[in-house]
FIMITOR-802935 format. One line per field, with one value per residue: residue number from 0; chain; x, y, z of N, C-alpha, C in turn. Coordinates in nm, 2 decimals, decimal comma. Layout:
lumpa = c(NUM	...)
roza = c(A	...)
n.X = c(X	...)
n.Y = c(Y	...)
n.Z = c(Z	...)
ca.X = c(X	...)
ca.Y = c(Y	...)
ca.Z = c(Z	...)
c.X = c(X	...)
c.Y = c(Y	...)
c.Z = c(Z	...)
end
This chain:
lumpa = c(0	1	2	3	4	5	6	7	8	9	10	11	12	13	14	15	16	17	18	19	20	21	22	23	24	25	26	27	28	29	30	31	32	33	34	35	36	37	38	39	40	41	42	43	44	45	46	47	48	49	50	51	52	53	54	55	56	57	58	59	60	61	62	63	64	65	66	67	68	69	70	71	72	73	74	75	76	77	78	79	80	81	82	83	84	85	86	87	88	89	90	91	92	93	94	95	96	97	98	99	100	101	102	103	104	105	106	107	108	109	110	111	112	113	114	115	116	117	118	119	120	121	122	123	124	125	126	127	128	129	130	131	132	133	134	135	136	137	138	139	140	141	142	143	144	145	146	147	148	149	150	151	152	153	154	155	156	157	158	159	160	161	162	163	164	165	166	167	168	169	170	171	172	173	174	175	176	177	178	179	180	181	182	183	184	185	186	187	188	189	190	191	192	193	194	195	196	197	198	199	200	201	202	203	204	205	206	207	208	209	210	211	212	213	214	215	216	217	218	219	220	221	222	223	224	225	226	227	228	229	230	231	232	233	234	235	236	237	238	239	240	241	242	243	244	245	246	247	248	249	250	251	252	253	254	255	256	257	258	259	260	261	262	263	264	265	266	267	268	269	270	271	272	273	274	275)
roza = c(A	A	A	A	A	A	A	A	A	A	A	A	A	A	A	A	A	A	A	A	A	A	A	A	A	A	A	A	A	A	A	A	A	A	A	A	A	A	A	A	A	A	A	A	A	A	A	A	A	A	A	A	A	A	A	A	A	A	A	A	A	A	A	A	A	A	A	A	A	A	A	A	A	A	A	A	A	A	A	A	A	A	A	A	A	A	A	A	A	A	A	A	A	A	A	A	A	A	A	A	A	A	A	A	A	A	A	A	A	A	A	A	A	A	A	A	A	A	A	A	A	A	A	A	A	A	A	A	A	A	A	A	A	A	A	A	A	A	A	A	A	A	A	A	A	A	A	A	A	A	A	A	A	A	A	A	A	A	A	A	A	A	A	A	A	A	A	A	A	A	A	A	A	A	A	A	A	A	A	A	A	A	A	A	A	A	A	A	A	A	A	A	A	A	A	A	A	A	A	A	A	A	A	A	A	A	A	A	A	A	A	A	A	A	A	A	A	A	A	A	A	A	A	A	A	A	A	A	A	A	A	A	A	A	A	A	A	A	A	A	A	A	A	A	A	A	A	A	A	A	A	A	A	A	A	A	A	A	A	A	A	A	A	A	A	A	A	A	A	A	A	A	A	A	A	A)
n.X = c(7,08	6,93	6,64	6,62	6,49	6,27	5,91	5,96	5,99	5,83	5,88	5,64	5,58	5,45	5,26	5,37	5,14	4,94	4,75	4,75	4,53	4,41	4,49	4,43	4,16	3,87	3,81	3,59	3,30	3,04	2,71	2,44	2,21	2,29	2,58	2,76	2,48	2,25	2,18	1,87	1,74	1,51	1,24	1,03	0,74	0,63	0,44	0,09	-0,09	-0,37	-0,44	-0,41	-0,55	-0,69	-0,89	-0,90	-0,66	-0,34	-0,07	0,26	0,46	0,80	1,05	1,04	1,03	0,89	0,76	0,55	0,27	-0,03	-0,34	-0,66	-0,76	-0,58	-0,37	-0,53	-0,46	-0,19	0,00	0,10	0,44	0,47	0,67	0,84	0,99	1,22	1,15	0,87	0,74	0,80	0,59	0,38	0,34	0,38	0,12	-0,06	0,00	-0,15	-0,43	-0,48	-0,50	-0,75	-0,92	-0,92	-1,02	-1,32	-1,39	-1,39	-1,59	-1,82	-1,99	-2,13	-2,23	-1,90	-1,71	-1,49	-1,32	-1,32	-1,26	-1,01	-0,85	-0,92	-0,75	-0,50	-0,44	-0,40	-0,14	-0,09	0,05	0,06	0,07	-0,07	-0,30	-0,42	-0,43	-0,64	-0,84	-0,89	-1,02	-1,19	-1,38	-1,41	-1,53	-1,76	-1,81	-1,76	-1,84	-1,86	-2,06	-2,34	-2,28	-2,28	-2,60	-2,74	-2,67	-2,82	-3,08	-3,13	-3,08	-3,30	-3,53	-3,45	-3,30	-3,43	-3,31	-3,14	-3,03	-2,81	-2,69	-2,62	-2,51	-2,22	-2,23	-2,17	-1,96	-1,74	-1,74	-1,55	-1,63	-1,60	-1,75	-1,85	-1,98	-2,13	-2,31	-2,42	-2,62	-2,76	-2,89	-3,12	-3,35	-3,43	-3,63	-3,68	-3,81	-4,02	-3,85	-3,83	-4,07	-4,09	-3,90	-4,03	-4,27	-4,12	-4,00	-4,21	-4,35	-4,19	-4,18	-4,48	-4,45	-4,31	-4,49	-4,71	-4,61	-4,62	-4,81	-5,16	-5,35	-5,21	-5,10	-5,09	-5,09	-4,83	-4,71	-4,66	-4,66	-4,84	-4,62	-4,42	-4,34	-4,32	-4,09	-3,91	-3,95	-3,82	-3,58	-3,46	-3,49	-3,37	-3,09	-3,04	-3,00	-3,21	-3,30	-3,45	-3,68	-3,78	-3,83	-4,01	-4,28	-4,30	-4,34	-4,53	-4,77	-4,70	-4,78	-5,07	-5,15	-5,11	-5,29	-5,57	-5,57	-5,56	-5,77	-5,96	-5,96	-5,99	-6,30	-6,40	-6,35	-6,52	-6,77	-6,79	-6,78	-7,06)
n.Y = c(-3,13	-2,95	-3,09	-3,19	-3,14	-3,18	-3,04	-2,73	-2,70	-2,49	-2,34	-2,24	-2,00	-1,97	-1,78	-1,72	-1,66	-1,83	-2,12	-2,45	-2,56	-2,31	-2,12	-2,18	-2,09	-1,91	-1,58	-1,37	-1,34	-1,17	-1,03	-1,22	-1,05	-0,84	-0,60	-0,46	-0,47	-0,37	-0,54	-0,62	-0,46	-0,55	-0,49	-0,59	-0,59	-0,48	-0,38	-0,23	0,05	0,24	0,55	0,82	1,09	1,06	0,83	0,71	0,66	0,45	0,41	0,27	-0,01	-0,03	-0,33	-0,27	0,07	0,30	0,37	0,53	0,67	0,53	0,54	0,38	0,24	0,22	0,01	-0,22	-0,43	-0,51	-0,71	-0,80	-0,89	-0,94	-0,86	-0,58	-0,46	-0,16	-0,07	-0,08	0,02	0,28	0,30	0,26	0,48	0,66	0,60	0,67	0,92	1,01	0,90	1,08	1,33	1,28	1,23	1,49	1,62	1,48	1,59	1,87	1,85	1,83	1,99	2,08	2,05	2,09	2,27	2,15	2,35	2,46	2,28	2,21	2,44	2,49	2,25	2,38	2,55	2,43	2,39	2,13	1,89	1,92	1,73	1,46	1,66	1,66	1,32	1,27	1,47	1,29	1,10	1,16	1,27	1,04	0,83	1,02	1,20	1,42	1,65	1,90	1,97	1,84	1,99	2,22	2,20	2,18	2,40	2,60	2,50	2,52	2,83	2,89	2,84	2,95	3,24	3,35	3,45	3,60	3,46	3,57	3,65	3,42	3,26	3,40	3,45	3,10	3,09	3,21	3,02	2,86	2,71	2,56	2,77	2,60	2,44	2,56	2,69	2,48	2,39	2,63	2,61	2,45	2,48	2,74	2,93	3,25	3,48	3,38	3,32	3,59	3,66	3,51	3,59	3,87	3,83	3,76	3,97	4,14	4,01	4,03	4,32	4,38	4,25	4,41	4,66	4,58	4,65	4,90	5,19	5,22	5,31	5,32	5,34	5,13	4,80	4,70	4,97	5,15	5,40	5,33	5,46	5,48	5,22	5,02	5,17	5,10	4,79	4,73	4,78	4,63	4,37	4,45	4,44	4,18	4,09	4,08	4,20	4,50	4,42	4,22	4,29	4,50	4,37	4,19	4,30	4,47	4,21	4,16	4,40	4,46	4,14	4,22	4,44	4,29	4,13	4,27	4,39	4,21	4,12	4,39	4,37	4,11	4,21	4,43	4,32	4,16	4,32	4,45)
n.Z = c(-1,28	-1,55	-1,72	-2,08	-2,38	-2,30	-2,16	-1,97	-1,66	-1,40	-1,12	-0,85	-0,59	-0,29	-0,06	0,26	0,44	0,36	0,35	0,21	0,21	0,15	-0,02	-0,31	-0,30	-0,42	-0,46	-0,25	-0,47	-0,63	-0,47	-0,44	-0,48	-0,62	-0,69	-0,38	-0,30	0,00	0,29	0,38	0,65	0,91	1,09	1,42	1,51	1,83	1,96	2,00	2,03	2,12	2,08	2,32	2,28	2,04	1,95	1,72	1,64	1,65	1,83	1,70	1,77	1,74	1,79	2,11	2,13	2,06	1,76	1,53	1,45	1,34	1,11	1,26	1,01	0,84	0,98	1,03	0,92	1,10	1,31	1,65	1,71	1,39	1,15	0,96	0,67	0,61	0,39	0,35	0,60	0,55	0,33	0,47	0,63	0,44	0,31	0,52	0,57	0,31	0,42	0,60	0,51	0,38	0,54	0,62	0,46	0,41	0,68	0,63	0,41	0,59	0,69	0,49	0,10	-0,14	-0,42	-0,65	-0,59	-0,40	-0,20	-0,30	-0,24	0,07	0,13	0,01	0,20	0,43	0,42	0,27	0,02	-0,33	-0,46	-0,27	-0,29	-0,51	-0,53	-0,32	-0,44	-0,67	-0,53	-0,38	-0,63	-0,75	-0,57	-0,54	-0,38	-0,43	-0,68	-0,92	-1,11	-0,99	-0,71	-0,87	-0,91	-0,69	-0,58	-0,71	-0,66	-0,38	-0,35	-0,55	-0,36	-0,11	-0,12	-0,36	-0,73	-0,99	-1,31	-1,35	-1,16	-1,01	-1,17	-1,10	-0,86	-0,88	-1,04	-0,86	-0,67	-0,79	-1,02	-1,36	-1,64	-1,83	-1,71	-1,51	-1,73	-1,86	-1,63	-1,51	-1,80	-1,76	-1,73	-1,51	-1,43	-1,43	-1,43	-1,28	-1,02	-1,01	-0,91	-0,68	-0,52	-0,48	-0,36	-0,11	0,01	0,01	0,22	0,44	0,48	0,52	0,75	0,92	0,91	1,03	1,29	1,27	1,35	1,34	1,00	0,84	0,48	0,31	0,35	0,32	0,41	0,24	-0,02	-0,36	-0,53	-0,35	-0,28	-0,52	-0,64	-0,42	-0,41	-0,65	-0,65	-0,49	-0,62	-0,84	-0,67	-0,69	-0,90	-1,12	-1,48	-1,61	-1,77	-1,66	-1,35	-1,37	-1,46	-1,24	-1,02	-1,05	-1,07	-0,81	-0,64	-0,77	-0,61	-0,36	-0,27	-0,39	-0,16	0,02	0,03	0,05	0,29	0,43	0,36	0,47	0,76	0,76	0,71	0,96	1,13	1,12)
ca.X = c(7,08	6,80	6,58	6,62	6,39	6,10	5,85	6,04	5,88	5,83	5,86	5,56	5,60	5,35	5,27	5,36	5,04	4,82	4,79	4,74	4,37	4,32	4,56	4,31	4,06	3,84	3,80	3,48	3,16	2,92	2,60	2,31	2,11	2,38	2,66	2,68	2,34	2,23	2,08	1,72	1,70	1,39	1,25	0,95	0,63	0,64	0,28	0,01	-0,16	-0,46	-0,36	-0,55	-0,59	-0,75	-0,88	-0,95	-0,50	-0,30	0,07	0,32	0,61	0,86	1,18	1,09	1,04	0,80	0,80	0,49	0,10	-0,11	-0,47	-0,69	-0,83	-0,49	-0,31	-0,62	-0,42	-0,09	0,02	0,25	0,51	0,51	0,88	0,86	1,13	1,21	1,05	0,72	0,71	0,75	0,53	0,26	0,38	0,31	-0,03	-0,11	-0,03	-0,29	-0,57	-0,53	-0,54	-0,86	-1,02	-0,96	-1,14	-1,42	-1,48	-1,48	-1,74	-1,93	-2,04	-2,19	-2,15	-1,86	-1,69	-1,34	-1,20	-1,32	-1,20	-0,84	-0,81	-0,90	-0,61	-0,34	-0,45	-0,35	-0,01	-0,07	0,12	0,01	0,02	-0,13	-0,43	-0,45	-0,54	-0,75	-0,95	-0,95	-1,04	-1,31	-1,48	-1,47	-1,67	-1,89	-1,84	-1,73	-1,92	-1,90	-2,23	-2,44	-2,30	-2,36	-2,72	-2,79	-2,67	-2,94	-3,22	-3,10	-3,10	-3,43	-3,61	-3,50	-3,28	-3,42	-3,21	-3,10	-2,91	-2,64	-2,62	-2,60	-2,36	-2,15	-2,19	-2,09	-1,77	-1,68	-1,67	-1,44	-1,69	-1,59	-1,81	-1,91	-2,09	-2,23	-2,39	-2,53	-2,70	-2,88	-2,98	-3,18	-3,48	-3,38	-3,73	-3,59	-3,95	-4,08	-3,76	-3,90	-4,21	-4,10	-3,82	-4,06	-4,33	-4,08	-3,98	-4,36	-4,40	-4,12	-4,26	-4,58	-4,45	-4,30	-4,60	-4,83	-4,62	-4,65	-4,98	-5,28	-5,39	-5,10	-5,16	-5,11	-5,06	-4,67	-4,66	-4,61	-4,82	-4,80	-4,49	-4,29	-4,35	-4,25	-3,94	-3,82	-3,91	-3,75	-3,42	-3,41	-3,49	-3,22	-3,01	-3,10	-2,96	-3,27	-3,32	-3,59	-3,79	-3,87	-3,87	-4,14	-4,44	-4,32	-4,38	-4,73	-4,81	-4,74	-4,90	-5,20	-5,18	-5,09	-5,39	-5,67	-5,56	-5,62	-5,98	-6,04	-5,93	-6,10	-6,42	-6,43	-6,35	-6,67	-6,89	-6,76	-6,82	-7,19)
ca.Y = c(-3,11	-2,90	-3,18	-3,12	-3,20	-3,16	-2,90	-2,71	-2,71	-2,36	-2,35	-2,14	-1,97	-1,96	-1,71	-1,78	-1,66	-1,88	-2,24	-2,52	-2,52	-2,16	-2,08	-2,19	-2,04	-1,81	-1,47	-1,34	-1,31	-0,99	-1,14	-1,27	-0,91	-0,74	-0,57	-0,37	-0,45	-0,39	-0,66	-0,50	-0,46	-0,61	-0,44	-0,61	-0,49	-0,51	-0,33	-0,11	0,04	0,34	0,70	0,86	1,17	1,01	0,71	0,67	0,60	0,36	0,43	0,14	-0,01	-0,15	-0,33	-0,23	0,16	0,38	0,44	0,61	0,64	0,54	0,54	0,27	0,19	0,15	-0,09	-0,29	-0,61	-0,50	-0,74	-0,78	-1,01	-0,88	-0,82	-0,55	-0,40	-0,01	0,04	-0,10	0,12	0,45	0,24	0,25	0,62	0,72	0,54	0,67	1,08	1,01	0,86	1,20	1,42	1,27	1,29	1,63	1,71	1,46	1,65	2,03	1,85	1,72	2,11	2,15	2,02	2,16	2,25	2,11	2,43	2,49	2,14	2,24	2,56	2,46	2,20	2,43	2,64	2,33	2,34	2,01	1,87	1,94	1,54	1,43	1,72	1,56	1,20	1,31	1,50	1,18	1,01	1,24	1,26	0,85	0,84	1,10	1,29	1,60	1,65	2,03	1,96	1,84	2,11	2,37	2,20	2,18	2,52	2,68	2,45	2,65	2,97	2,96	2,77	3,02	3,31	3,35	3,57	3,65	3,42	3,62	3,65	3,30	3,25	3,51	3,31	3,00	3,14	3,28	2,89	2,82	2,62	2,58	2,80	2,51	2,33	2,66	2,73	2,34	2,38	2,74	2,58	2,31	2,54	2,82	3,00	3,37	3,56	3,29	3,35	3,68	3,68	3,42	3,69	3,97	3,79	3,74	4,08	4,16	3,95	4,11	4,50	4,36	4,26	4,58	4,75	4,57	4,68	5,07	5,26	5,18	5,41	5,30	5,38	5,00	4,66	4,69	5,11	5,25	5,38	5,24	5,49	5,42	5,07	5,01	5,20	5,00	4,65	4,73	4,82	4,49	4,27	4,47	4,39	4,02	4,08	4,12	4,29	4,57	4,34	4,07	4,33	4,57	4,29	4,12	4,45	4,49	4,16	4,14	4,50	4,36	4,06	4,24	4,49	4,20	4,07	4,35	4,47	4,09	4,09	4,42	4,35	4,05	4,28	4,50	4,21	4,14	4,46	4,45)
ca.Z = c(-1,43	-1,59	-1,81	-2,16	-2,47	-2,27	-2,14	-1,90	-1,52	-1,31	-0,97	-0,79	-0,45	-0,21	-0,01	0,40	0,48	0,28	0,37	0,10	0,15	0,12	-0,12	-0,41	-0,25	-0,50	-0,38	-0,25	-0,54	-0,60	-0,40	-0,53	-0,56	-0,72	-0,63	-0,30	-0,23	0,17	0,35	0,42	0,82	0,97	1,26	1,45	1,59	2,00	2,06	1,90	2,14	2,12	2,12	2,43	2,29	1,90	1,92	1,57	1,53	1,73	1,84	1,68	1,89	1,68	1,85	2,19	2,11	1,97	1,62	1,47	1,48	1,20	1,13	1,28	0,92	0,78	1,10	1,05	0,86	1,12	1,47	1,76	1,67	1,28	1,13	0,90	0,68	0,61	0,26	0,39	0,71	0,46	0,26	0,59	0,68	0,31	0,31	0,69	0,52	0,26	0,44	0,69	0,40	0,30	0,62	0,65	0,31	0,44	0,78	0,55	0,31	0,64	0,67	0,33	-0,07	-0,17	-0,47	-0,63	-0,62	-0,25	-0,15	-0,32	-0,16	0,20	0,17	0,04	0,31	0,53	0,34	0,21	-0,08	-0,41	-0,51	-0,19	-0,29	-0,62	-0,54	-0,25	-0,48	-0,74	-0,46	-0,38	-0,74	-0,77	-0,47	-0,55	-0,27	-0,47	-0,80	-0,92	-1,17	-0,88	-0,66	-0,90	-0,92	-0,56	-0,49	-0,77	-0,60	-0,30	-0,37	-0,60	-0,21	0,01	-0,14	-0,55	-0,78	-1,12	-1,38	-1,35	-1,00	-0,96	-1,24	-1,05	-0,73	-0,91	-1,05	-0,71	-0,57	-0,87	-1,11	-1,50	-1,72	-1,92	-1,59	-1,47	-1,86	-1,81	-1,51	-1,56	-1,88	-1,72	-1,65	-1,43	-1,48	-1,42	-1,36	-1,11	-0,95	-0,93	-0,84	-0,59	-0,47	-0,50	-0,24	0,01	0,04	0,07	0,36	0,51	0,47	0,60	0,94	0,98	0,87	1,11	1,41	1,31	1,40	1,23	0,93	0,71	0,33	0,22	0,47	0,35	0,48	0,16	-0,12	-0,48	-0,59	-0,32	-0,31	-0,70	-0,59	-0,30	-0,47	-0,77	-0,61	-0,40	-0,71	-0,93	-0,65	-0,67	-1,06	-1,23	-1,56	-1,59	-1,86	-1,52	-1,29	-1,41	-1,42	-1,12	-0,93	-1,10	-1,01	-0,68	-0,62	-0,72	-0,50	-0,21	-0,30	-0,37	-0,01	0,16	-0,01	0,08	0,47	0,48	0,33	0,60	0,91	0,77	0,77	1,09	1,22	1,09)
c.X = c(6,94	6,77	6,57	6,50	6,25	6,02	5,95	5,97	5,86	5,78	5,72	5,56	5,47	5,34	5,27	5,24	4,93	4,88	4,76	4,57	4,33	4,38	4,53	4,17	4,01	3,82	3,65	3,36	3,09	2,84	2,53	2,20	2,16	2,47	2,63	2,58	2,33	2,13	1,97	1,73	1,58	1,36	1,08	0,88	0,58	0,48	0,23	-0,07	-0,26	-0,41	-0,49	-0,61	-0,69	-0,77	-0,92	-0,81	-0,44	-0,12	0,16	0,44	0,70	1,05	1,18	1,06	0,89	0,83	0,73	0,38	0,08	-0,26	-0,52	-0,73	-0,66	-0,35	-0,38	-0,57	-0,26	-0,11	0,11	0,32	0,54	0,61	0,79	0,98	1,09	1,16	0,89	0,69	0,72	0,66	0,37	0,25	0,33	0,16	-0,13	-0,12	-0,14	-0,43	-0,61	-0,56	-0,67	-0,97	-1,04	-1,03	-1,26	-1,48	-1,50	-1,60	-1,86	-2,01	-2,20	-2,15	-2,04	-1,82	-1,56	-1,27	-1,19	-1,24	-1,02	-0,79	-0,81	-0,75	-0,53	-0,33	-0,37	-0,18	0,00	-0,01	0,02	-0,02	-0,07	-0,29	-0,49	-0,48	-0,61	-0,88	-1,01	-1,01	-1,21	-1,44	-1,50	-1,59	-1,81	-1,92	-1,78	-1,73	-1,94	-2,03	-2,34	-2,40	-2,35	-2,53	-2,82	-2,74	-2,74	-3,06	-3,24	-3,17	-3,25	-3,49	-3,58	-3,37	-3,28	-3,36	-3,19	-3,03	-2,74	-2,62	-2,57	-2,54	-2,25	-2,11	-2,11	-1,91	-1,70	-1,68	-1,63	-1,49	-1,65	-1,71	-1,93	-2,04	-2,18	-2,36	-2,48	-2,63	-2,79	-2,95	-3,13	-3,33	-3,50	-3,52	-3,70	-3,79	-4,09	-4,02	-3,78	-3,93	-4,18	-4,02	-3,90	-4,18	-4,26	-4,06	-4,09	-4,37	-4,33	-4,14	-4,37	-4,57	-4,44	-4,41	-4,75	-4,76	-4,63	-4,81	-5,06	-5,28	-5,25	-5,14	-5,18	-5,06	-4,91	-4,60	-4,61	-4,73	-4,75	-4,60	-4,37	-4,26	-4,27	-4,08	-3,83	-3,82	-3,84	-3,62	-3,41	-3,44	-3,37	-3,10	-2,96	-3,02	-3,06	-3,28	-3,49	-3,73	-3,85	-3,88	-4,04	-4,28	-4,45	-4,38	-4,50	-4,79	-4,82	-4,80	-5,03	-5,24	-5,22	-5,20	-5,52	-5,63	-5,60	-5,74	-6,03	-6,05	-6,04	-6,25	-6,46	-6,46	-6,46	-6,74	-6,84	-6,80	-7,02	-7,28)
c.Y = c(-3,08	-3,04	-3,09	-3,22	-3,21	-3,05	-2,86	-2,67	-2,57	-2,40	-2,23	-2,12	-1,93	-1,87	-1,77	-1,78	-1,74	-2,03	-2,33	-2,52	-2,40	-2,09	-2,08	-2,21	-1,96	-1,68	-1,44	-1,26	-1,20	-1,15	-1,14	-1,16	-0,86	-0,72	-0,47	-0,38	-0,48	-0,51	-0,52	-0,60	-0,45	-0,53	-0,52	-0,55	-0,54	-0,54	-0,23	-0,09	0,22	0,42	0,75	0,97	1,16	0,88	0,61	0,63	0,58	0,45	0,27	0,15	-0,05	-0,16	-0,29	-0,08	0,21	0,42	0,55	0,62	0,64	0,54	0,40	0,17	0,15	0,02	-0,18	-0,45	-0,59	-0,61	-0,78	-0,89	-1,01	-0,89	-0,74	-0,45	-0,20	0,03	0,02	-0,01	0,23	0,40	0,30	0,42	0,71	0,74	0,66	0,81	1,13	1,00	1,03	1,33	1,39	1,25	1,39	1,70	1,61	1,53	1,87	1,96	1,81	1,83	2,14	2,09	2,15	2,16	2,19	2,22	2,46	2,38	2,13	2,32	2,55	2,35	2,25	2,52	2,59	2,29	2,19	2,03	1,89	1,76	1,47	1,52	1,63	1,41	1,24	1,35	1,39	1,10	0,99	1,21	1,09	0,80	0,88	1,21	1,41	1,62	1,82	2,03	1,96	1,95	2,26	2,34	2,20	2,34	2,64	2,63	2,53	2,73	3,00	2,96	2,94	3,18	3,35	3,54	3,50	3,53	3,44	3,65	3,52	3,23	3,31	3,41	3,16	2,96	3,17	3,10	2,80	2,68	2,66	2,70	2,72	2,46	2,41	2,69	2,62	2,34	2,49	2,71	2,46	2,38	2,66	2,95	3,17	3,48	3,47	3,29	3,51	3,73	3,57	3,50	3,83	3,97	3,77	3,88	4,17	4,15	4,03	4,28	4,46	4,34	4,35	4,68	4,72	4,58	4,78	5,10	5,22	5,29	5,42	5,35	5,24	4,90	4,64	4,84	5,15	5,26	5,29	5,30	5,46	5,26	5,01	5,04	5,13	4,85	4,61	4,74	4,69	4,37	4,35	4,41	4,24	3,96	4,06	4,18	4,31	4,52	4,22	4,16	4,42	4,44	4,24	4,22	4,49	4,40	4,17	4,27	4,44	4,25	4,15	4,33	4,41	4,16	4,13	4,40	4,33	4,11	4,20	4,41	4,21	4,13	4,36	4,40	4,17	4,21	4,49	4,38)
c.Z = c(-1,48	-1,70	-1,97	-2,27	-2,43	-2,26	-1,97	-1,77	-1,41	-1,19	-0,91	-0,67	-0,41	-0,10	0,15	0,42	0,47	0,31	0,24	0,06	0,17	0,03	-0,26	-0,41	-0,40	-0,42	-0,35	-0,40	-0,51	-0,54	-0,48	-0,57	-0,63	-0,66	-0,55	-0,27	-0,06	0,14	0,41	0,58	0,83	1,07	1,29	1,57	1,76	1,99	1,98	2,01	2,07	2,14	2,18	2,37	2,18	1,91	1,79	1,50	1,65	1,69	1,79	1,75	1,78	1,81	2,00	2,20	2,03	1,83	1,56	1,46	1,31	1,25	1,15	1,12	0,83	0,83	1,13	1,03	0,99	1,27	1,51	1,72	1,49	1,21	0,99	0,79	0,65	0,51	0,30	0,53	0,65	0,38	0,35	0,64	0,57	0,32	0,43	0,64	0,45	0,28	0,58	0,60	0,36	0,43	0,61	0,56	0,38	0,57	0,70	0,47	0,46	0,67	0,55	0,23	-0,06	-0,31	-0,52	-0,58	-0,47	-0,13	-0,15	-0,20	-0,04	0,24	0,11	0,20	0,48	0,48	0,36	0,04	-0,20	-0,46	-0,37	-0,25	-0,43	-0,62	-0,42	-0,36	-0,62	-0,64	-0,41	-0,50	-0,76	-0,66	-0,46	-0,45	-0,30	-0,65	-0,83	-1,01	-1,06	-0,79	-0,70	-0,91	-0,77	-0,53	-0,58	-0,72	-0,45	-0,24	-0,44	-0,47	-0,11	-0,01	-0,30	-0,57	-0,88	-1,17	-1,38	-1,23	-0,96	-1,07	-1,18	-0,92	-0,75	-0,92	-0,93	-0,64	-0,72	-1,00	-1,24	-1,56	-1,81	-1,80	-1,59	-1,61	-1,89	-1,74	-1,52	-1,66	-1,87	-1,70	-1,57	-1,48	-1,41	-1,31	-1,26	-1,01	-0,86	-0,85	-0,70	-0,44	-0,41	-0,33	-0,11	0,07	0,09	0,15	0,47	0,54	0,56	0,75	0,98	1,00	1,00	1,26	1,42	1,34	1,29	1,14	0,80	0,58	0,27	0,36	0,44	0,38	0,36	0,03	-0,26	-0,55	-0,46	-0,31	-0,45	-0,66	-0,53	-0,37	-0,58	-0,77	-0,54	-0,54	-0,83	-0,84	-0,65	-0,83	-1,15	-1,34	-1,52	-1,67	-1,78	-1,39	-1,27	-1,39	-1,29	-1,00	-0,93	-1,05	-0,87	-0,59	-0,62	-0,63	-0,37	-0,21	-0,26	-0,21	0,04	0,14	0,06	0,23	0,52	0,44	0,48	0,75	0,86	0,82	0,88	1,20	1,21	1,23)
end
C-alpha cells in the first residue's frame, strides 16, 4: 500500500555495471593547466661530445641518440644527465642559429671595417633570415663592431694616406658601400682639406713618372720624361680623374712643377760640383 500524506519515495535504478562505490563516483576534471593541455615530454642529455670536423660546437646526445650540434659558447651551462623539455631545445636550437649568424658577420668584419649596408648584404647573400640579419646587426652596432660614422671616417683617413682624391670621389665611394648622406656630409665636413689632397695626389704621381724616367736613356727633357706642356697635360688628367675641380687642379700642377724643377737644378748643381 502506497504511503499516503507524505512525501512520496522514487525508486532509482542502478546501472549493472557500476558498483556502489563507483556509482557516485564524479567524472574525470579538466587538469590543472587547462583543458587538453599535453604533458611536456622530457628528454635527457646522454653525451656532448666535440665535433671533429669544428671544434668550436659539440654534438648533443639526448635519450641515447643524437640530436643536434650547438655552439661551444652556448652548451657552456648544458650536462650529461640534464632532462630537458622540447620548447627549451628549440629554445637552444634558436639561440645556437643566432650565435652562427653572428659569427659569420664577425669573420667578414675580420677582413676589414665594414659598413651596415655591406654587413647586410653579405648575409642576405648567405640567405639568412631577415630577423636573424636584424639583431645580428643590433648586435653588431651595441658592440661597436659596425659603426658606419667611424667607417666612413676611417675610410677618408685611408684614402687621403695612400690613395688622395676629390670630395666627390669619396662621397661617391661612400654611397657605393651604402652610407646615409647625412654621415657621409658629417665626416667630409670634419676637415677634408681638398688641395692638400691634391698636392699630396699630385706628388705621388711625380714619383711615379720619375722612376720610369730614370730607367729611359739619359738626355730626358725633365727627371719625370716630359717637358712642361706635356707634363701639365698628363697630371691634370690623373687628378681630374681623382675628381678634382680645375680651381685645385691648376696650382697643384704649378706647384709641383716647380718642386720637381728646384730638385732637379739642385741634384744637378751638386753633380757639377762633383764633377769639378
Amino acid at each position: 500500500m502506497a504511503p499516503t500524506g507524505g512525501l512520496r519515495l522514487c525508486a532509482f535504478k542502478t546501472s549493472p555495471h557500476l558498483t556502489p562505490s563507483t556509482s557516485l563516483k564524479a567524472g574525470p576534471g579538466p587538469s590543472p593547466g587547462g583543458r587538453g593541455e599535453k604533458i611536456k615530454r622530457m628528454r635527457t642529455i646522454t653525451a656532448i661530445k666535440p665535433q671533429k670536423k669544428n671544434p668550436r660546437r659539440v654534438n648533443v646526445y639526448l635519450d641515447g641518440e643524437f640530436a643536434f650540434g650547438l655552439s661551444k659558447l652556448i652548451v657552456a651551462w648544458l650536462k650529461v644527465g640534464q632532462t630537458l623539455t622540447e620548447e627549451k631545445i628549440a629554445s637552444l636550437q634558436a639561440e645556437d642559429e643566432q650565435e652562427s649568424v653572428y659569427q659569420k658577420a664577425l669573420h667578414f668584419l675580420s677582413y676589414r671595417p665594414r659598413s651596415t649596408a655591406e654587413v647586410r648584404q653579405n648575409l642576405n647573400k648567405h640567405n639568412v633570415p631577415e630577423t636573424l640579419i636584424e639583431a645580428t646587426l643590433e648586435r653588431l652596432q651595441r658592440s661597436g663592431l659596425v659603426n658606419d660614422e667611424a667607417f666612413a671616417r676611417a675610410w677618408v683617413e685611408n684614402r687621403s694616406e695612400f690613395r688622395p682624391r676629390s670630395k666627390s670621389a669619396l662621397k661617391m665611394e661612400l654611397r657605393r658601400k651604402g652610407l646615409d648622406d647625412e654621415v657621409i656630409q658629417s665626416v667630409l665636413a670634419e676637415g677634408v682639406d681638398e688641395e692638400a689632397l691634391a698636392l699630396q695626389a699630385a706628388r705621388k704621381y711625380v714619383r711615379r713618372l720619375e722612376a720610369r724616367a730614370a730607367k729611359s736613356p739619359k738626355g730626358e727633357r725633365s727627371r719625370s720624361g716630359l717637358d712642361r706642356s706635356e707634363f701639365r697635360l698628363k697630371l691634370s688628367g690623373f687628378l681630374s680623374r681623382r675628381g678634382f675641380s680645375y680651381s685645385i687642379i691648376a696650382p697643384a700642377v704649378s706647384q709641383v712643377w716647380q718642386e720637381m724643377r728646384q730638385t732637379a737644378d739642385g741634384r744637378e748643381k751638386i753633380e757639377n760640383e762633383e764633377n769639378l
